[in-house]
N, CA and C atoms of all chains as a GROMACS GRO file, in nm:
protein
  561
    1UNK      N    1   0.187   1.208  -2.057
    1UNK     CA    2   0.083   1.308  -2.027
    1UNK      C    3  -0.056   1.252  -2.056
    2UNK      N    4  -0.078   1.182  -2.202
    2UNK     CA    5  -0.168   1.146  -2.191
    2UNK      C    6  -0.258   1.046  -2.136
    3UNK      N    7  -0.162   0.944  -2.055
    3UNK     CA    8  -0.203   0.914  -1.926
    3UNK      C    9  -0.232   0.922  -1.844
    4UNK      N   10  -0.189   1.003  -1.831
    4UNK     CA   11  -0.203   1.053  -1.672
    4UNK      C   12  -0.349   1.122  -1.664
    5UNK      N   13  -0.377   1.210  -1.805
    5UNK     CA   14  -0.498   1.241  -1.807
    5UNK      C   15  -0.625   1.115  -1.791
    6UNK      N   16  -0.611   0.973  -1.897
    6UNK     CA   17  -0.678   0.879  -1.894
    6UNK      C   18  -0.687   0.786  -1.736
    7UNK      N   19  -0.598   0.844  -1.669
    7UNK     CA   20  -0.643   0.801  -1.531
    7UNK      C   21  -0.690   0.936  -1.460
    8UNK      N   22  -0.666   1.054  -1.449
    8UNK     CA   23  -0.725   1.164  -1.370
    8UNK      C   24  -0.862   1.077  -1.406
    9UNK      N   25  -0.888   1.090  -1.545
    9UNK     CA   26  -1.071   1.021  -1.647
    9UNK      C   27  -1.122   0.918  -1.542
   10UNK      N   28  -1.030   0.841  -1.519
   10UNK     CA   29  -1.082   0.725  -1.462
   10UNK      C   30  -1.147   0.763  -1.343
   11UNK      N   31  -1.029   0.828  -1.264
   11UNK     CA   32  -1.037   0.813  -1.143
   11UNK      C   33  -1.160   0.896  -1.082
   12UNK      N   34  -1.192   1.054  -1.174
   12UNK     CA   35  -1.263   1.117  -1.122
   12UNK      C   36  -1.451   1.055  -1.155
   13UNK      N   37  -1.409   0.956  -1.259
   13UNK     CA   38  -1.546   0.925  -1.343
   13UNK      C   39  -1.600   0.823  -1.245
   14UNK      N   40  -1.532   0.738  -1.142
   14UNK     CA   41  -1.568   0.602  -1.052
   14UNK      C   42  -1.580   0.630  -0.939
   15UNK      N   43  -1.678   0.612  -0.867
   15UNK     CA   44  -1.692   0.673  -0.740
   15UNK      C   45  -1.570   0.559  -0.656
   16UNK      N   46  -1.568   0.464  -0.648
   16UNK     CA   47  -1.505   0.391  -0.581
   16UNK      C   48  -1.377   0.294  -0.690
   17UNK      N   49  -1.287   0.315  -0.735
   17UNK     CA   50  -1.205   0.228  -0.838
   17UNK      C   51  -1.050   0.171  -0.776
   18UNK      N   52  -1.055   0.024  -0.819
   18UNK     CA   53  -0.950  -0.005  -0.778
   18UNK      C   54  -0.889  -0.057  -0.887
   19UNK      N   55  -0.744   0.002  -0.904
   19UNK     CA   56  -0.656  -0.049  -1.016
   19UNK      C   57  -0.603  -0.198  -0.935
   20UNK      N   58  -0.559  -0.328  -1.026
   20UNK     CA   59  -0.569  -0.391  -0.929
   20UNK      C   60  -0.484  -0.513  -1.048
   21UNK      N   61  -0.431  -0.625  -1.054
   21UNK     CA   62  -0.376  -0.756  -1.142
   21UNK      C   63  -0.475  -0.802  -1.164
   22UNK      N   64  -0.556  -0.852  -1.263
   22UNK     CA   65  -0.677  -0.937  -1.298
   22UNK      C   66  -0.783  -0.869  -1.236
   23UNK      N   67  -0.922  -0.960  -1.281
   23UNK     CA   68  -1.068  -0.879  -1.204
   23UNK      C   69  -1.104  -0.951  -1.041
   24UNK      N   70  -1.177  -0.914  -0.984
   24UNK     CA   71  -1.208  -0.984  -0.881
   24UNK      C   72  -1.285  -1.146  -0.853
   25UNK      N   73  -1.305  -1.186  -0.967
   25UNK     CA   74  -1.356  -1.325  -1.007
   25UNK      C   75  -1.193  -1.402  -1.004
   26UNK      N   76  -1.105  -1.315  -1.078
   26UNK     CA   77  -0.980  -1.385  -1.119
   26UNK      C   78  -0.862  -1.284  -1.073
   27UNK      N   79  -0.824  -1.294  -0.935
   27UNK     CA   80  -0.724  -1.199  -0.924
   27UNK      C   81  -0.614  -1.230  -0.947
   28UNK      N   82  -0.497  -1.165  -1.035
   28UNK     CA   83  -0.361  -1.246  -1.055
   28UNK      C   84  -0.274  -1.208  -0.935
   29UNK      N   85  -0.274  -1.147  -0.818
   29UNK     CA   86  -0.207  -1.168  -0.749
   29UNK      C   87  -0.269  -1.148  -0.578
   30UNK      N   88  -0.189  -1.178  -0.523
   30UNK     CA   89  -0.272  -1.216  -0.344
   30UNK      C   90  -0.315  -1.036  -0.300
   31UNK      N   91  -0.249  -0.970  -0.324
   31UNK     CA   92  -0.280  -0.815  -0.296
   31UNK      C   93  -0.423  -0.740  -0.324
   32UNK      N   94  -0.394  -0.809  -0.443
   32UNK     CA   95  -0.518  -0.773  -0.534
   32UNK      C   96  -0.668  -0.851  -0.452
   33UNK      N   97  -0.623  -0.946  -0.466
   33UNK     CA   98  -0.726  -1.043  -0.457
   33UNK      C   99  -0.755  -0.986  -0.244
   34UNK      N  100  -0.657  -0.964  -0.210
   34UNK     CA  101  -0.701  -0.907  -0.061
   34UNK      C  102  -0.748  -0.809  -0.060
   35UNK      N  103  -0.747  -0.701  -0.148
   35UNK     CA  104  -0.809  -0.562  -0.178
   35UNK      C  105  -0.938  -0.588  -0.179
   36UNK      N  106  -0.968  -0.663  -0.304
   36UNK     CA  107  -1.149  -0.720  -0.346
   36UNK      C  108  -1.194  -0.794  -0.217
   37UNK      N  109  -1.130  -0.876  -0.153
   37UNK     CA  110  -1.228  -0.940  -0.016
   37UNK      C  111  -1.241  -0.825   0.054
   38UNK      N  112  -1.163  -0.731   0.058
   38UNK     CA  113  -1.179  -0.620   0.190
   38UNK      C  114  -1.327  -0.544   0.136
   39UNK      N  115  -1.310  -0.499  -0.006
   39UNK     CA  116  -1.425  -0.448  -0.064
   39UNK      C  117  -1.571  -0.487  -0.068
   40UNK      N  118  -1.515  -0.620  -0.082
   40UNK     CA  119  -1.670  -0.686  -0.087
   40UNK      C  120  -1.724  -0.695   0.038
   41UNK      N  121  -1.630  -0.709   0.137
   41UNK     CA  122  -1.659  -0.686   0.295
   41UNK      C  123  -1.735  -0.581   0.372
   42UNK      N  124  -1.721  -0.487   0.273
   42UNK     CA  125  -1.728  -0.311   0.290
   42UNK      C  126  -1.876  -0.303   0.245
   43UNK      N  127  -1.929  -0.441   0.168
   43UNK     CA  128  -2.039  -0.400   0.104
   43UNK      C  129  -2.085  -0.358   0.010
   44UNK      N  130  -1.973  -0.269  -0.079
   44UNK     CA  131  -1.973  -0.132  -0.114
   44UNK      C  132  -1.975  -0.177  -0.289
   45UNK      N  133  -2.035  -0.107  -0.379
   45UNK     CA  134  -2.000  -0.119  -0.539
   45UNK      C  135  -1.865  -0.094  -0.560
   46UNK      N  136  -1.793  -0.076  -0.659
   46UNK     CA  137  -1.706  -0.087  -0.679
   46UNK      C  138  -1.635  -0.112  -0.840
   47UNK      N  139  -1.576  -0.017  -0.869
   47UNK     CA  140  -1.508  -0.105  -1.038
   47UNK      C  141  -1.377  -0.091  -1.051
   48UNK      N  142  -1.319  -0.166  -1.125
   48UNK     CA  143  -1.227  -0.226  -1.093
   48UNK      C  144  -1.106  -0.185  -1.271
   49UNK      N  145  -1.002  -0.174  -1.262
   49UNK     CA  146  -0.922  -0.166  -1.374
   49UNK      C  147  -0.792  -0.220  -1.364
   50UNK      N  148  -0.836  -0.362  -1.451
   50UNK     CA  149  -0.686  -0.435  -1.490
   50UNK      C  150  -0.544  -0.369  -1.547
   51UNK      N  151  -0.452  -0.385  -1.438
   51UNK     CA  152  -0.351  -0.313  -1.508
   51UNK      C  153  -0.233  -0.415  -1.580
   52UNK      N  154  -0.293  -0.517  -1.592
   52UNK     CA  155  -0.213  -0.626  -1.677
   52UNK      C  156  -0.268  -0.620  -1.792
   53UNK      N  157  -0.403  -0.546  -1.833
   53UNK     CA  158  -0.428  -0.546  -2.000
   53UNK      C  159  -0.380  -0.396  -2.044
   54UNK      N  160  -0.312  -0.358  -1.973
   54UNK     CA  161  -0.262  -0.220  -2.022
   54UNK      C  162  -0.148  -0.139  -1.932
   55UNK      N  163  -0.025  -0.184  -2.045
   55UNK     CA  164   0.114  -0.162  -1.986
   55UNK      C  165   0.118  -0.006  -1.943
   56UNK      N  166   0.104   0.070  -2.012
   56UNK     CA  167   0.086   0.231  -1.977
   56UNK      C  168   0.017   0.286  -1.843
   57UNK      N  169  -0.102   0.203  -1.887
   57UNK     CA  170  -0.146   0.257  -1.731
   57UNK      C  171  -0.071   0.200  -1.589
   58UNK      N  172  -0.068   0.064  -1.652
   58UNK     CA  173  -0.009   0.002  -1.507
   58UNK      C  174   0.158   0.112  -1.477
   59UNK      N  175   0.225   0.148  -1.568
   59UNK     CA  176   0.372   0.227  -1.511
   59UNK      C  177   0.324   0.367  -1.486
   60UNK      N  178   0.166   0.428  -1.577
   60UNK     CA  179   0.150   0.559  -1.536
   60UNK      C  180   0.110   0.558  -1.394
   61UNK      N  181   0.032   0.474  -1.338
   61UNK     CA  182  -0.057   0.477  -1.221
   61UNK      C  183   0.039   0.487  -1.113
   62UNK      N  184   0.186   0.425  -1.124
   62UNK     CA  185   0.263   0.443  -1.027
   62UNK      C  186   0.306   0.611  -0.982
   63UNK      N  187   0.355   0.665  -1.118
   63UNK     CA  188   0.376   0.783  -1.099
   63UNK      C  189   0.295   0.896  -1.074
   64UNK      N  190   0.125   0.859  -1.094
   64UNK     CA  191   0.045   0.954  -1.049
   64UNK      C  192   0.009   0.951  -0.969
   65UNK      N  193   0.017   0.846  -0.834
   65UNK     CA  194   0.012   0.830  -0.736
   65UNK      C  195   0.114   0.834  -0.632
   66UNK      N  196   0.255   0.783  -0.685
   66UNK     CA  197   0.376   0.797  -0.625
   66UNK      C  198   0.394   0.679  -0.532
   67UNK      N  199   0.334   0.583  -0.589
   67UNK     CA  200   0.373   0.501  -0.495
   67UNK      C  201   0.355   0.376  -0.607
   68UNK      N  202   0.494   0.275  -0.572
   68UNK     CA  203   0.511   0.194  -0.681
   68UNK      C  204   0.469   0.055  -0.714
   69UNK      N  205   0.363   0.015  -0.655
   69UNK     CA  206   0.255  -0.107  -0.632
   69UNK      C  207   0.139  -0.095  -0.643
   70UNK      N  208   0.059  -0.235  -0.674
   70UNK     CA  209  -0.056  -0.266  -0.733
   70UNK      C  210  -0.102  -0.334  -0.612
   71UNK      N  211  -0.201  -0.362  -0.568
   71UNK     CA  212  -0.340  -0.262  -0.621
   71UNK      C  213  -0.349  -0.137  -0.576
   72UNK      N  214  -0.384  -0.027  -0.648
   72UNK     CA  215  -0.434   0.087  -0.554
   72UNK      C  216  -0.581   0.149  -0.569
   73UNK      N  217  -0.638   0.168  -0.462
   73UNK     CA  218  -0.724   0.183  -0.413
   73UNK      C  219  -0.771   0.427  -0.412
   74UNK      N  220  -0.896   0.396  -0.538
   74UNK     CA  221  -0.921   0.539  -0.513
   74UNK      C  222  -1.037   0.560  -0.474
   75UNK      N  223  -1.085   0.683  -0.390
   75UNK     CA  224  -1.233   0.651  -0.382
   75UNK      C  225  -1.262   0.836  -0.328
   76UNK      N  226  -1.397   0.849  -0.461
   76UNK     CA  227  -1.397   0.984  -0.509
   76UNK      C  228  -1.311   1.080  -0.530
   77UNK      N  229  -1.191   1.022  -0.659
   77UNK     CA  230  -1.120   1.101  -0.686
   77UNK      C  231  -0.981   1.042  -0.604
   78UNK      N  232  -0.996   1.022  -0.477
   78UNK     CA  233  -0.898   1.041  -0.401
   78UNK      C  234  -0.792   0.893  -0.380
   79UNK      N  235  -0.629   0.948  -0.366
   79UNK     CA  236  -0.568   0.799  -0.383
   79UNK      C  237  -0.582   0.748  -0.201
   80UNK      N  238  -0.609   0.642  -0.210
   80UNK     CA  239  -0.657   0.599  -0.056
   80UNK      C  240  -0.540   0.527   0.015
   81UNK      N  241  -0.497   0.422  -0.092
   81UNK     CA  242  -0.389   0.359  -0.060
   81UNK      C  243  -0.360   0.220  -0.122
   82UNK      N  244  -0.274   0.164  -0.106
   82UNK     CA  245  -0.210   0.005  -0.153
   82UNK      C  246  -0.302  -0.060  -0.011
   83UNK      N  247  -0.286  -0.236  -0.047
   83UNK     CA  248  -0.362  -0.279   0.025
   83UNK      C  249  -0.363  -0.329   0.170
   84UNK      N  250  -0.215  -0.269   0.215
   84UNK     CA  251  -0.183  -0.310   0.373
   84UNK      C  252  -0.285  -0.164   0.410
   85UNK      N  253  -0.274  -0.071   0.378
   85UNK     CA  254  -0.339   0.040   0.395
   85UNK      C  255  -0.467   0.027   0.394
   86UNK      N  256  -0.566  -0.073   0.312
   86UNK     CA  257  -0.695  -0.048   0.304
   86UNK      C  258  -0.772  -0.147   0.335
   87UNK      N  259  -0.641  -0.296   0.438
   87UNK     CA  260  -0.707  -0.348   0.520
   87UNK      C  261  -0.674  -0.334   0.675
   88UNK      N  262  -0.564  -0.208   0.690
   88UNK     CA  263  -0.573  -0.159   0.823
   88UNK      C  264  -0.728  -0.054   0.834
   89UNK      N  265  -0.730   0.024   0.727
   89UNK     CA  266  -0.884   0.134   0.764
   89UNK      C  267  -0.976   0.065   0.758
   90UNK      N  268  -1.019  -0.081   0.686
   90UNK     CA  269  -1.099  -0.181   0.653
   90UNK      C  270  -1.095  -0.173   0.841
   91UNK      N  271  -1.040  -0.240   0.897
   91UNK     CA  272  -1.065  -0.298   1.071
   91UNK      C  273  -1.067  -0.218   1.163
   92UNK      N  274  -1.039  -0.090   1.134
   92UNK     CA  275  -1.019   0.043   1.209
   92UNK      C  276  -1.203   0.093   1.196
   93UNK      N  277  -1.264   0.068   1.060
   93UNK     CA  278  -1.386   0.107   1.030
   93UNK      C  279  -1.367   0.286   0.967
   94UNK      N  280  -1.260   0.313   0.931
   94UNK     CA  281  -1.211   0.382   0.870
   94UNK      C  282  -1.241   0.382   0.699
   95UNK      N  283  -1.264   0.295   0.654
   95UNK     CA  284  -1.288   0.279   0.522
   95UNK      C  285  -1.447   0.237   0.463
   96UNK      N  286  -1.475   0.236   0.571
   96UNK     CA  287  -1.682   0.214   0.544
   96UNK      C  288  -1.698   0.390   0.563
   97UNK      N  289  -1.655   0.462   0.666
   97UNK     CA  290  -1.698   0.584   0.682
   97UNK      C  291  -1.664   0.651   0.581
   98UNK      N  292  -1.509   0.623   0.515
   98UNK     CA  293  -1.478   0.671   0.408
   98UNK      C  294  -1.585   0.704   0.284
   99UNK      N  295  -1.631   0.574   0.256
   99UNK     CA  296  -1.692   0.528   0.148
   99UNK      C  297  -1.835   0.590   0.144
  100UNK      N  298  -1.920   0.559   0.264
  100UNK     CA  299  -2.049   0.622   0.286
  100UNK      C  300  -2.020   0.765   0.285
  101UNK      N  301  -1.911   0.876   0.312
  101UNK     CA  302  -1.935   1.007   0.321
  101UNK      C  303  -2.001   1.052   0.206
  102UNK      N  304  -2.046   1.159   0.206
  102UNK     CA  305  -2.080   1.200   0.098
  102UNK      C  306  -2.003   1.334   0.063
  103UNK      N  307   2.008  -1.512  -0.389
  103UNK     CA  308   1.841  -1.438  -0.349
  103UNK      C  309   1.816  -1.333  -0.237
  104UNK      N  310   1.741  -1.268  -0.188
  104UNK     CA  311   1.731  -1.141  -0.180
  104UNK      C  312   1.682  -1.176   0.032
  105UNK      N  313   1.790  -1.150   0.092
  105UNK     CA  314   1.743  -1.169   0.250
  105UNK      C  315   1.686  -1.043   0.309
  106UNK      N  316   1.552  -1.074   0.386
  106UNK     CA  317   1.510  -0.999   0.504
  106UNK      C  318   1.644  -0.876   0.554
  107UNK      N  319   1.746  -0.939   0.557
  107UNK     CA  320   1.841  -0.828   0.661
  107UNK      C  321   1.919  -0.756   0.585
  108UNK      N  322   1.918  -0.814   0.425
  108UNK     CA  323   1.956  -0.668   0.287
  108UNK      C  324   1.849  -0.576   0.315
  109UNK      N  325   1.724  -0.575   0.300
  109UNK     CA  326   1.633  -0.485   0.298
  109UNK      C  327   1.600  -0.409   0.437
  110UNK      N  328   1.627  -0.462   0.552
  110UNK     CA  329   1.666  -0.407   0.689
  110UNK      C  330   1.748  -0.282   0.668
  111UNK      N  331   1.837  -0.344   0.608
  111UNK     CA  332   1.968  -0.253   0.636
  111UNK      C  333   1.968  -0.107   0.454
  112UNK      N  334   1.891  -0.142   0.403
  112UNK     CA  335   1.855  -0.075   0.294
  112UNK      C  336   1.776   0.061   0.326
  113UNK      N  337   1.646  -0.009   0.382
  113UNK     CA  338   1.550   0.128   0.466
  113UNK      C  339   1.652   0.194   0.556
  114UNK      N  340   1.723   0.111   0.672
  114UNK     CA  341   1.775   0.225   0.780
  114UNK      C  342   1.893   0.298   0.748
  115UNK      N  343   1.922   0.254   0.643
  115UNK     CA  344   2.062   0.368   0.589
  115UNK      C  345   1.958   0.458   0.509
  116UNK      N  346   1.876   0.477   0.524
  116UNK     CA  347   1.793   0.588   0.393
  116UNK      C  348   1.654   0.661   0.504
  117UNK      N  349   1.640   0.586   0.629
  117UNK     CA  350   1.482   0.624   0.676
  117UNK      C  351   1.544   0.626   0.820
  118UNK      N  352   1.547   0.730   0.908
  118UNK     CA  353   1.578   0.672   1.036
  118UNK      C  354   1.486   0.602   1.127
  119UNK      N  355   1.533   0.536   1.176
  119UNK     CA  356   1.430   0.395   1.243
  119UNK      C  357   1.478   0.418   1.384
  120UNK      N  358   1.380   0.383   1.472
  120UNK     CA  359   1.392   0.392   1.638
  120UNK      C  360   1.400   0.164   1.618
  121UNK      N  361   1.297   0.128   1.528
  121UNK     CA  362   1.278  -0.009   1.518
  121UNK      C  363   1.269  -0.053   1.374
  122UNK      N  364   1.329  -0.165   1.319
  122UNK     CA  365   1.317  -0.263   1.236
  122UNK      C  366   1.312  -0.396   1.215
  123UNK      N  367   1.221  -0.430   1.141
  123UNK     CA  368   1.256  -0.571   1.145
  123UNK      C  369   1.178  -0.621   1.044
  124UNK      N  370   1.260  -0.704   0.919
  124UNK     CA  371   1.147  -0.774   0.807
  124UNK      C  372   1.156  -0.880   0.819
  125UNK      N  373   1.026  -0.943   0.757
  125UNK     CA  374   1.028  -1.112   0.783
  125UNK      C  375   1.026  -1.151   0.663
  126UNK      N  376   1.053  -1.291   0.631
  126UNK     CA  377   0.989  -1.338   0.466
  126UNK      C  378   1.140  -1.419   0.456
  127UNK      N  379   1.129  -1.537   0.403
  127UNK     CA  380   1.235  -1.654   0.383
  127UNK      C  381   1.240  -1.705   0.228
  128UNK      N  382   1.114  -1.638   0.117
  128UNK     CA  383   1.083  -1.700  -0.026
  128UNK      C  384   1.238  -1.606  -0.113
  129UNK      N  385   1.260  -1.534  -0.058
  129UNK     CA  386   1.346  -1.426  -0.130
  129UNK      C  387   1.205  -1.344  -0.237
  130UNK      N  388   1.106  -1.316  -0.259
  130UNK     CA  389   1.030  -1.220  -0.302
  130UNK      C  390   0.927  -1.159  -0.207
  131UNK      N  391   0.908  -1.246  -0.109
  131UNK     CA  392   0.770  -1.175  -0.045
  131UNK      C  393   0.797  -1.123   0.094
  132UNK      N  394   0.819  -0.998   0.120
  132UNK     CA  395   0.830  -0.986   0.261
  132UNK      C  396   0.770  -0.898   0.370
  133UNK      N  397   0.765  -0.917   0.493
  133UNK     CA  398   0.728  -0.859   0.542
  133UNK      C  399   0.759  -0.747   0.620
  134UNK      N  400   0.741  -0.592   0.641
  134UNK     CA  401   0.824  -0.515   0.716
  134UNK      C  402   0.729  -0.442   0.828
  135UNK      N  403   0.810  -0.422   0.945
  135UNK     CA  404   0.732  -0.353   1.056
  135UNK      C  405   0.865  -0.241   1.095
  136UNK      N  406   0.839  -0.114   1.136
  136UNK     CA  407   0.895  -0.033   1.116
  136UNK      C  408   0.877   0.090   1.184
  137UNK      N  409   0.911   0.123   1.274
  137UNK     CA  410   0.921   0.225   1.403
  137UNK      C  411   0.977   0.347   1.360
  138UNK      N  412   0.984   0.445   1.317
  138UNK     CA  413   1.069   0.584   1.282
  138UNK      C  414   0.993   0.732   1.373
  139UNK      N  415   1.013   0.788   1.403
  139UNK     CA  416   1.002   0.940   1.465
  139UNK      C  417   0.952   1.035   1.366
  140UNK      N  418   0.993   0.993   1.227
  140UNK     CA  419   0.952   1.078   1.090
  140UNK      C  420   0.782   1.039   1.078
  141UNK      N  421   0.724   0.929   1.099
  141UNK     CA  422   0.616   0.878   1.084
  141UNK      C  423   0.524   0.996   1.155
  142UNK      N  424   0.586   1.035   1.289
  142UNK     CA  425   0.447   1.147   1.384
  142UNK      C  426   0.361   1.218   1.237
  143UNK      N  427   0.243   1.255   1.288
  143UNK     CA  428   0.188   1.338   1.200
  143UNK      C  429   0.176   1.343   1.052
  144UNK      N  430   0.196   1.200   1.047
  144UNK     CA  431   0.210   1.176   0.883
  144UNK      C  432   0.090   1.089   0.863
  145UNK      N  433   0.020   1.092   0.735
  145UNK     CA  434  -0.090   1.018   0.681
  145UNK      C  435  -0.019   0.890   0.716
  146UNK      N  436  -0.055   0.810   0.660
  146UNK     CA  437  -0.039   0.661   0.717
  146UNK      C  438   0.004   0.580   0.493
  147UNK      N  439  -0.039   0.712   0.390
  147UNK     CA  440   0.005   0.689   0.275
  147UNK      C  441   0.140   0.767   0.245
  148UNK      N  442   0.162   0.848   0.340
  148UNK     CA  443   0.260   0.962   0.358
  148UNK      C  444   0.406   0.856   0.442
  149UNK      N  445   0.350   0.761   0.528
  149UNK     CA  446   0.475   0.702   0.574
  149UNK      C  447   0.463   0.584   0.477
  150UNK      N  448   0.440   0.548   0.417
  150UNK     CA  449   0.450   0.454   0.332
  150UNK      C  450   0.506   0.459   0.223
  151UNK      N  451   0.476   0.598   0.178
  151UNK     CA  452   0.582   0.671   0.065
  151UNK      C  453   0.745   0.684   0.100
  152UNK      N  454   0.728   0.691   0.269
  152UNK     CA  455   0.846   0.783   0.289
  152UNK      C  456   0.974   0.556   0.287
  153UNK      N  457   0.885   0.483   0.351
  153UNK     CA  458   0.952   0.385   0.350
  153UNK      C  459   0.985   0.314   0.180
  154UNK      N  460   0.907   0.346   0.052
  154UNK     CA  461   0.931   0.277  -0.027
  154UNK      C  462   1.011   0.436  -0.130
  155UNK      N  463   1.039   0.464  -0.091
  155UNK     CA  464   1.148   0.600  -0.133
  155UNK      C  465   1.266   0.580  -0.039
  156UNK      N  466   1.303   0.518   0.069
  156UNK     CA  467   1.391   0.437   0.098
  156UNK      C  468   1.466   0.353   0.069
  157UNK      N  469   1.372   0.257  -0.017
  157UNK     CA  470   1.394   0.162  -0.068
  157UNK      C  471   1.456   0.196  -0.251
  158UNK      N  472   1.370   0.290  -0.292
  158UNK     CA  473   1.415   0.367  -0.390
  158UNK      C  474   1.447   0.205  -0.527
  159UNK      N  475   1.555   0.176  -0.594
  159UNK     CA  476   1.525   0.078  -0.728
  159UNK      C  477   1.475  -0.041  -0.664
  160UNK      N  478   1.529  -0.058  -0.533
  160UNK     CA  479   1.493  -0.160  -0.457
  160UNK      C  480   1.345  -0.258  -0.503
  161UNK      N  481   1.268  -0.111  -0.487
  161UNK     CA  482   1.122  -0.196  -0.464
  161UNK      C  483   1.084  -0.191  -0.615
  162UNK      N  484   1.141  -0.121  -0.709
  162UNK     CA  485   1.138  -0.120  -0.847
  162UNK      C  486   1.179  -0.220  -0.897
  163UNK      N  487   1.244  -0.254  -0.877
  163UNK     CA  488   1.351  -0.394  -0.969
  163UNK      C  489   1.343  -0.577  -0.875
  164UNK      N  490   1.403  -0.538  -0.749
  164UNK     CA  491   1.435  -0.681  -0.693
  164UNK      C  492   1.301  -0.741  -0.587
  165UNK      N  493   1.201  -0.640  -0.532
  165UNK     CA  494   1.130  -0.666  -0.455
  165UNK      C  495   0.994  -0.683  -0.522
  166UNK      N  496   0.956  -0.840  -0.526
  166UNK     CA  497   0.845  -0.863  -0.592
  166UNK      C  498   0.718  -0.792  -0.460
  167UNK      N  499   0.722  -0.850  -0.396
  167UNK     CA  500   0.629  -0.811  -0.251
  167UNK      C  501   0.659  -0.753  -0.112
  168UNK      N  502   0.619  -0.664  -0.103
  168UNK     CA  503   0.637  -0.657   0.016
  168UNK      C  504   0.520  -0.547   0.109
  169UNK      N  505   0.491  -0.628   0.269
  169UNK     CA  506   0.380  -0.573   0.335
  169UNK      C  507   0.461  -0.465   0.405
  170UNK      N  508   0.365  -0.372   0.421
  170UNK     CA  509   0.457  -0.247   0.524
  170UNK      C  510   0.338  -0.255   0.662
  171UNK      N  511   0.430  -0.248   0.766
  171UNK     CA  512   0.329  -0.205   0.892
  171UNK      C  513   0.445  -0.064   0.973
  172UNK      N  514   0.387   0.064   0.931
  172UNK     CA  515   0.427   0.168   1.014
  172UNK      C  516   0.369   0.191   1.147
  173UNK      N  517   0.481   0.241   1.196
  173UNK     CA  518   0.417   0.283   1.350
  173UNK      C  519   0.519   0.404   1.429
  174UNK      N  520   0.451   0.479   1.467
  174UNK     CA  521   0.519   0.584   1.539
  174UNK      C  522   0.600   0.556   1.715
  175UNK      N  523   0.680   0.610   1.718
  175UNK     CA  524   0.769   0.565   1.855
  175UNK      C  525   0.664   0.602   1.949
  176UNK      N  526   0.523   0.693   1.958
  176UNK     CA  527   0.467   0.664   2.058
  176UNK      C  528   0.344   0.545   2.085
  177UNK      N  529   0.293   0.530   1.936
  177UNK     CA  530   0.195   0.371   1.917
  177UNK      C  531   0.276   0.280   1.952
  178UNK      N  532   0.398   0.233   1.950
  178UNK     CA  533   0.527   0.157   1.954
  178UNK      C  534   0.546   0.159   2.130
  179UNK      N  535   0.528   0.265   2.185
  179UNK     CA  536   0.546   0.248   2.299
  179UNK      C  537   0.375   0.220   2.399
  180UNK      N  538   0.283   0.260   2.318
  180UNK     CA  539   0.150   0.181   2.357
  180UNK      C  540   0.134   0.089   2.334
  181UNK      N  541   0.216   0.010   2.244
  181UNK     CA  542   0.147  -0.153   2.224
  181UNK      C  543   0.286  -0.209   2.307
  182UNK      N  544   0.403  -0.173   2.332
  182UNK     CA  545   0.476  -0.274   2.471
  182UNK      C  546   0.420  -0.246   2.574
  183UNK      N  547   0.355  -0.144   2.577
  183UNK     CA  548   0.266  -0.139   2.756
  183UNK      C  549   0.209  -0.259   2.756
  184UNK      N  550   0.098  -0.243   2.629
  184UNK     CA  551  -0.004  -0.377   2.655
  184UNK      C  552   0.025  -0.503   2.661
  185UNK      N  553   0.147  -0.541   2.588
  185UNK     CA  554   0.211  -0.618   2.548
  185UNK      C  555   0.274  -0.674   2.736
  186UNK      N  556   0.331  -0.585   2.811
  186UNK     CA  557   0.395  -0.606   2.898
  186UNK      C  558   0.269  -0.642   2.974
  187UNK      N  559   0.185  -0.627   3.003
  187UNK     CA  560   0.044  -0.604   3.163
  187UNK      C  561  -0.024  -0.756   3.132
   0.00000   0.00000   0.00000
């Protein structure tokens, strides 16, 4: 429970946050690291939360999202998707409109 | 180690499929493209759920990676048009 709250925290506190393996200087895995090129592509700010320095979150984040892979991608509040998902809306131009709405 | 055509046959006993087919030869990383009728009218995080709830310990335990590409039997039948002309 009390996870789940420390990510609702997260999620609602970051306008744009991606849980993700390592930071975007150092991504520990290719997903991850394809998430951050799509992002940085997008232009867009962005922060980011390692779920390899914290076992809890990384097994809570699955279940509060329901879906059982890293990276995932939230933006205002909302779960957007893993990263086949957020470099199909990335080329669709689906995920800039996203981002700019207000 | 873990073949493309275990995990074929994993989703379509659990997801009905019009099309399947995964790729990937490392035994961890693979790739899936995936045709179902359940997909219409579904978010595009909504069929993605519905394929790795298919998969169920699968993608928990033995599947280090794997890409999903969903598509509905009528996008499926717009990209062999183009595909064919």
């Amino acid at each position: 429970m009390t996870e789940n709250l420390k990510i609702k925290q997260l999620v609602d506190e970051n306008q744009v946050l991606l849980f993700m393996k390592g930071n975007p200087k150092f991504p520990q895995c290719g997903f991850s690291s394809l998430a951050c090129q799509v992002l940085d592509a997008c232009g867009t700010q962005y922060e980011t939360f390692d779920v390899l320095q914290d076992p809890d979150v990384r097994e809570g984040i699955k279940l509060f999202s329901n879906w059982p892979t890293i990276p995932q991608l939230y933006i205002k509040g909302e779960f957007v998707g893993g990263s086949d998902i957020i470099k199909e809306m990335y080329e669709s131009g689906e995920l800039a409109k996203l981002i700019s709405k207000d | 180690m873990l073949l493309p055509n275990q995990i074929e046959e994993v989703i379509a006993a659990n997801l009905e499929c019009d099309f399947i087919k995964v790729k990937g030869d490392d035994g961890t990383h693979f790739e899936a493209t995936i045709v179902s009728p359940l997909f219409k009218d579904q978010s595009m995080i909504k069929q993605h759920q519905m394929v790795y709830q298919a998969l169920g310990d699968m993608m928990r335990q033995e599947i280090h990676a794997l890409s999903i590409k969903t598509i509905t039997p009528e996008q499926w039948q717009e990209f062999n048009k183009l595909n064919e002309s």
